[in-house]
C-alpha positions as CSV (number, residue, x, y, z in Angstrom):
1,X,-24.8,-4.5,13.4
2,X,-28.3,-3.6,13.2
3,X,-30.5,-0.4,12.5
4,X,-33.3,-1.3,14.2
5,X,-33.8,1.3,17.2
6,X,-29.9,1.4,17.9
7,X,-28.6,3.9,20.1
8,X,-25.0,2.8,20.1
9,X,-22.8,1.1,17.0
10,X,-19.4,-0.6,16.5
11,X,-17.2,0.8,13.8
12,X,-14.9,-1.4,14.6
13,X,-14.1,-4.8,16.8
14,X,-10.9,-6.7,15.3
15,X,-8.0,-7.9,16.6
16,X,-4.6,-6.5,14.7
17,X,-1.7,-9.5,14.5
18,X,1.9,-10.1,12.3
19,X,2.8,-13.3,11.5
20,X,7.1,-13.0,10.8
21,X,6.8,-14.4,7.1
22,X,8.6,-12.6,4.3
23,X,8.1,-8.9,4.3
24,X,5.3,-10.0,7.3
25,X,1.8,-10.9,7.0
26,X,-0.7,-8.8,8.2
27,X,-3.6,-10.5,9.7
28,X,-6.6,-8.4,10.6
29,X,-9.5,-10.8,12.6
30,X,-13.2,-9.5,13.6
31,X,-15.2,-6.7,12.3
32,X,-13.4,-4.5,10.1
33,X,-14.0,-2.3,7.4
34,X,-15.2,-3.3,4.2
35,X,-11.9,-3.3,1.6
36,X,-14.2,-2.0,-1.5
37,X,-15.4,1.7,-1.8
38,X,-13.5,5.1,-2.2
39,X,-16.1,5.9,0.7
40,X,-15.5,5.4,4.4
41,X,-18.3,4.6,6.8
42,X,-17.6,7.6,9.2
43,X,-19.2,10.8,8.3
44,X,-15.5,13.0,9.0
45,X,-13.3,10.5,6.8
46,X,-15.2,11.7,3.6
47,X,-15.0,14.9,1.8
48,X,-19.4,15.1,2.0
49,X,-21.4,14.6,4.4
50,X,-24.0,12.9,1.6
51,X,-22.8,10.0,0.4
52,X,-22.1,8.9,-3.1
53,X,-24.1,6.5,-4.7
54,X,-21.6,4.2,-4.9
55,X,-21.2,3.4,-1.0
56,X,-24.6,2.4,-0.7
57,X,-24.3,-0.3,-3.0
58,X,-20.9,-1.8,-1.4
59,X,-21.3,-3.3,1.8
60,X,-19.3,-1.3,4.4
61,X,-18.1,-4.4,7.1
62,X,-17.4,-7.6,7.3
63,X,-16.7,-9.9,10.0
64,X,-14.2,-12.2,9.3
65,X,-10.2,-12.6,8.8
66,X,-8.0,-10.8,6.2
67,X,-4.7,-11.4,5.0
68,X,-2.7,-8.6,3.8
69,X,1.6,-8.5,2.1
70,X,3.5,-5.5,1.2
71,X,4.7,-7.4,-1.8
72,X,6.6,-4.3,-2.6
73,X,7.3,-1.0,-2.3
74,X,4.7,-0.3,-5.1
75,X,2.5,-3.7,-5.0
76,X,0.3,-4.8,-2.2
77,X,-2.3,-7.8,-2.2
78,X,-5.2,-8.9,0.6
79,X,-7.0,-12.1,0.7
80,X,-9.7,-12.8,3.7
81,X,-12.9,-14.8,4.3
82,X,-16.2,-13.4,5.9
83,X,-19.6,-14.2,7.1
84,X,-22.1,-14.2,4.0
85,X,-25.0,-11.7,4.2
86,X,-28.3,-10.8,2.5
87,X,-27.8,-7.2,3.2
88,X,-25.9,-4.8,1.1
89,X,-24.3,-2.8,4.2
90,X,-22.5,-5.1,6.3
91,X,-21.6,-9.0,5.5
92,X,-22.5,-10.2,9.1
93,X,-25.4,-12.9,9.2
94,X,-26.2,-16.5,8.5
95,X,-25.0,-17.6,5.4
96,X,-22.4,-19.2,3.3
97,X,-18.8,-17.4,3.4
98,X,-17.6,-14.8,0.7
99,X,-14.3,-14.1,-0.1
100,X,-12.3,-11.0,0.1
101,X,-9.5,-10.0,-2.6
102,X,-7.8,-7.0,-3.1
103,X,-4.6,-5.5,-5.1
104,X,-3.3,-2.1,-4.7
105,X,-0.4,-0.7,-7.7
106,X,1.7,2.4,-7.9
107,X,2.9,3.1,-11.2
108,X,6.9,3.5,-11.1
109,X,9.1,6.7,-12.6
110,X,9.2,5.6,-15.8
111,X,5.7,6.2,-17.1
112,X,6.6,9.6,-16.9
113,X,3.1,11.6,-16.5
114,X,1.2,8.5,-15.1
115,X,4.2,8.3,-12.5
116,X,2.7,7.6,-9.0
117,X,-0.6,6.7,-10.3
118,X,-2.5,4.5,-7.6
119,X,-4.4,1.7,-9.1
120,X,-6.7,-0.6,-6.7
121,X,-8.9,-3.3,-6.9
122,X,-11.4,-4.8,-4.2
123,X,-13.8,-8.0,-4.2
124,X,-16.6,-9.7,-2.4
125,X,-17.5,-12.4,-4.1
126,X,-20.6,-14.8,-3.0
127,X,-22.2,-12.3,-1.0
128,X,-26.3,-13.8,-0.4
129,X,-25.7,-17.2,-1.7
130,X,-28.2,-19.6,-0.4
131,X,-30.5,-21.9,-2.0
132,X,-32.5,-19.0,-3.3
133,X,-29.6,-17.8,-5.5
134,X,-27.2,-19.5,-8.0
135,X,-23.5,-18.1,-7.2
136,X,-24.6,-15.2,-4.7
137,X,-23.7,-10.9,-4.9
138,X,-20.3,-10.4,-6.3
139,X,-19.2,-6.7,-5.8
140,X,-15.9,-5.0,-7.9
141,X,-14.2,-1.9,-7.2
142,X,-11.7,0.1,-9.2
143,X,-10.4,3.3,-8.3
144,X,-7.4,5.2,-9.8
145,X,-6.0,8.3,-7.7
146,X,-4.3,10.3,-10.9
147,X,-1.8,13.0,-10.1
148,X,-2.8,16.3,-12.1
149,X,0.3,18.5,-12.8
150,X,-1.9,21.5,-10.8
151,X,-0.6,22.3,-7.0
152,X,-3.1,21.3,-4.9
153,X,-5.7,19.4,-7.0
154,X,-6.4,16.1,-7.1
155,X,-8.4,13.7,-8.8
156,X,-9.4,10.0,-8.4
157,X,-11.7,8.0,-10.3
158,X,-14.0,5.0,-9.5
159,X,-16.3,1.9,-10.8
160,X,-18.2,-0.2,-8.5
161,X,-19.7,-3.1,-10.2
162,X,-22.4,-5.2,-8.5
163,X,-23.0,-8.5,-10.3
164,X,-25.9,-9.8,-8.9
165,X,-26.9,-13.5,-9.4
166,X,-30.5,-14.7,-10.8
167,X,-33.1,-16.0,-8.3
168,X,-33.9,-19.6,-8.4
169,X,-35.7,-20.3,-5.8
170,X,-39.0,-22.9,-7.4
171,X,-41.2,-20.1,-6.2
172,X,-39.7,-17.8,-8.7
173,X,-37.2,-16.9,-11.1
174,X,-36.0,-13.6,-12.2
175,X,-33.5,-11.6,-13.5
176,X,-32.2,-9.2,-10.9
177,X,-30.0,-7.2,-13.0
178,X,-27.3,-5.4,-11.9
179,X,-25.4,-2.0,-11.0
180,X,-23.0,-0.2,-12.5
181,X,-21.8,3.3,-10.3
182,X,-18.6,5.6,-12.1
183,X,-17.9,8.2,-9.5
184,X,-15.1,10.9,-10.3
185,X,-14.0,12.8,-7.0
186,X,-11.8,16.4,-7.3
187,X,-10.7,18.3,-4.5
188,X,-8.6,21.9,-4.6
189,X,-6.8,23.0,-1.7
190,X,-7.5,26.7,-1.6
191,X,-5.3,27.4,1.4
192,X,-4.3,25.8,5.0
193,X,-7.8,26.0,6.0
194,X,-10.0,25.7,2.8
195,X,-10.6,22.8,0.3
196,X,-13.2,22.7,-2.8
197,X,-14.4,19.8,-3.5
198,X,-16.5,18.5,-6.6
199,X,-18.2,14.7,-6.6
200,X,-19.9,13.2,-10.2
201,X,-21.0,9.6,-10.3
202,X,-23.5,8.6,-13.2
203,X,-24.9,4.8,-13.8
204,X,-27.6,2.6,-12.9
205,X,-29.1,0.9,-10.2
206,X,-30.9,-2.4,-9.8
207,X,-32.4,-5.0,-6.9
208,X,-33.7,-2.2,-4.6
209,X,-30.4,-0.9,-4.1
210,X,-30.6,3.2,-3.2
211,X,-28.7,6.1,-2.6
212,X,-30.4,7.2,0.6
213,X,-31.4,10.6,-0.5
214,X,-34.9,9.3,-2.4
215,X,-36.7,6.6,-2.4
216,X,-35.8,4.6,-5.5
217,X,-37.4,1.4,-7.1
218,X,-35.7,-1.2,-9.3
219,X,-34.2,-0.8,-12.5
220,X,-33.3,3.1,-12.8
221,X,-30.6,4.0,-15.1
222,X,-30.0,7.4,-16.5
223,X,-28.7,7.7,-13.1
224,X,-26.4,11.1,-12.2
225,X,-25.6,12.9,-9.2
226,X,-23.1,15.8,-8.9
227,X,-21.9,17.3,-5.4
228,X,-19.8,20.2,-5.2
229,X,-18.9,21.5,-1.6
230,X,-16.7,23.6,0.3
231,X,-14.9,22.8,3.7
232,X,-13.5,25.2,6.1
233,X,-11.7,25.0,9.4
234,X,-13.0,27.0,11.9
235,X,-10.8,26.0,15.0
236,X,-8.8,23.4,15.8
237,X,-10.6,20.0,15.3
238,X,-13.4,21.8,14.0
239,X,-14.0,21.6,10.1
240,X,-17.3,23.5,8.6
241,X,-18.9,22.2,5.3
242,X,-21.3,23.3,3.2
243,X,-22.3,21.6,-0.1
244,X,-25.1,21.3,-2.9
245,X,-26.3,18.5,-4.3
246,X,-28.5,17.4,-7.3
247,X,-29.8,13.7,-8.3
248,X,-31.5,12.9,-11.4
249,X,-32.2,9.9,-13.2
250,X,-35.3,8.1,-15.8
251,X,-38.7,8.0,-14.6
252,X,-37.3,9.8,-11.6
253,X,-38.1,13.5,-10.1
254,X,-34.9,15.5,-9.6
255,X,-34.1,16.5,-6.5
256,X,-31.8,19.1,-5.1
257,X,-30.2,19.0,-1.2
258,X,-28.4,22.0,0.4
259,X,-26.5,20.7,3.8
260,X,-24.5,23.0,6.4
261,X,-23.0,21.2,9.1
262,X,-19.8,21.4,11.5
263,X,-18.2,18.7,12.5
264,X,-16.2,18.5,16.1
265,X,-13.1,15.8,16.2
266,X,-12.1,14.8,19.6
């Protein structure tokens, strides 16, 4: 749970259980992954190896106990409590509790294009409250996962909102703003063994909060960053990528990153 000097790390450490109500009730207990983000933690799960800008202002754990029900076959809804945290990444440490909420919607036959369009919404709310803050971090994701009428591509868009609260601590008092990432994600399968895929989020960002690459300050907006990569597989349960990616932003130098690496699944 820390990144000080760590060698080793725990993706995950929960307890899966079923409790026989209605359709059943999923219960999920420890430390599991976060429930906002179109962004996983692990490096192979996402189509970059650079992360969007949006992940690293969602925190990606919590530890904790969710509660999810298969409503439907097109409606799904979570609800869960975690420890609080003053950290973006992970809500681990001393503090009070935040809740988790989440919704998940498929659009039926009879919207005719918009058929099978996956809607989904996450929350942490009260993330960081202490006697420092007024109401804490809350954190919104949306995402919608659109089918295109084009074999093989496909396109999702998403909004993470962080809404931090203002400091009130008698030492000071100050506006922390907030941050607003729209990331659109498009990815065309080529054949059985290559995929393109293209990544554009634009926004701002506030409170420190960074996208890993640079080393930003407070208060940046103008933000935009556009990834476009390809990946390959080599051999069984190995996948080569190769992708370009350029960040720019107000006040900020732009900055361009080429990455080659292979990754081996075992």
């Amino acid at each position: 749970s820390s990144t000080g000097g760590q060698d080793f790390e725990l993706n995950q450490a929960n307890i899966d259980l079923r409790l026989p109500v209605g359709n059943g009730i999923d219960l999920k207990v420890g430390y599991m992954p976060t429930i906002v983000g179109y962004e996983v933690y692990e490096y192979t799960g996402n189509a970059f190896f650079q992360r969007g800008l949006g992940f690293f202002v969602e925190p990606t754990h919590h530890t904790g106990l969710l509660a999810s029900y298969q409503v439907s076959d097109d409606v799904s809804v979570s609800v869960g409590v975690a420890n609080g945290t003053n950290s973006a990444r992970t809500n681990h440490r001393q503090g009070s509790n935040v809740l988790l909420t989440a919704v998940s919607y498929t659009t039926p036959d009879s919207l005719g294009v918009l058929a099978g369009t996956e809607l989904y919404y996450g929350g942490v709310w009260g993330a960081e409250a202490s006697a420092t803050t007024d109401e804490g971090t809350d954190t919104h994701f949306f995402s919608a996962t659109i089918p295109v009428p084009v074999e093989g591509l496909g396109y999702t868009a998403a909004w993470t909102v962080v809404d931090n609260s203002d400091m009130v601590s008698t030492a000071t008092s100050r506006n922390r703003g907030d941050s607003n990432i729209v990331s659109h994600y498009l990815s065309y399968v080529i054949n059985d063994k290559a995929t393109l895929n293209v990544r554009y989020e634009h926004g701002n960002l506030n409170s420190g909060t960074a996208p890993g690459t640079a080393s930003y300050a407070d208060n940046i907006d103008g933000l935009e960053s556009i990834s476009v990569g390809l990946d390959y597989a080599l051999w069984d349960n190995v996948t080569s990528r190769v992708e370009w990616r350029e960040d720019s932003g107000d006040g900020l130098d732009d900055q361009d990153v080429i990455a080659l690496n292979v990754v081996y699944s075992f």
